[in-house]
Residue, then its C-alpha position, 0 to 999 in steps of 0.5 A: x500500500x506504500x505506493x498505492x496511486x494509481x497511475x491516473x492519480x500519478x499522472x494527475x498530480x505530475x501534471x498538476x506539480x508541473x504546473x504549479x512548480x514550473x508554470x507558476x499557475x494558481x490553482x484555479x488556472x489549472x484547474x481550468x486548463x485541465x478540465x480543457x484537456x479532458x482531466x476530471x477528478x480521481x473519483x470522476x468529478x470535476x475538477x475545480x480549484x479546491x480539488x487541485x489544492x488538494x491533489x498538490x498537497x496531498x501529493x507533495x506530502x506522499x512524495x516527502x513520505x516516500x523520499x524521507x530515509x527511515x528513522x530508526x531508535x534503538x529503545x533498548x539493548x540486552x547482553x546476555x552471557x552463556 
């Protein structure tokens, strides 16, 4: 389940980070331009500016998870001799 988007879901976000990121494009432009090239919502609907906030932001912070080394804590040693 670490990766569990689809590739829609992936290709929805990359279009919208690229947008974001590189374009410099609100939320609502680019919402507007992918609903002009056919995108809807994951779940069908429409996209709107509010749908596309929180495919950049739930997507930045999946992209931050999956990128970030593992913490490790060690919490307890034992010797034992024999």
């Amino acid at each position: 389940m670490l990766g569990a988007y689809s590739s829609y879901q992936k290709e929805l976000f990359e279009r919208v980070f690229w947008m974001r990121e590189t374009k410099g494009l609100t939320f609502k432009a680019i919402a507007d331009a992918l609903v002009t090239e056919g995108y809807r919502a994951p779940r069908g609907g429409l996209l709107g500016a509010e749908s596309v906030f929180s495919i950049y932001k739930k997507g930045v912070g999946r992209v931050k998870r999956l990128n970030a080394s593992p913490r490790l804590e060690i919490r307890a040693i034992e010797i034992f001799t024999v």
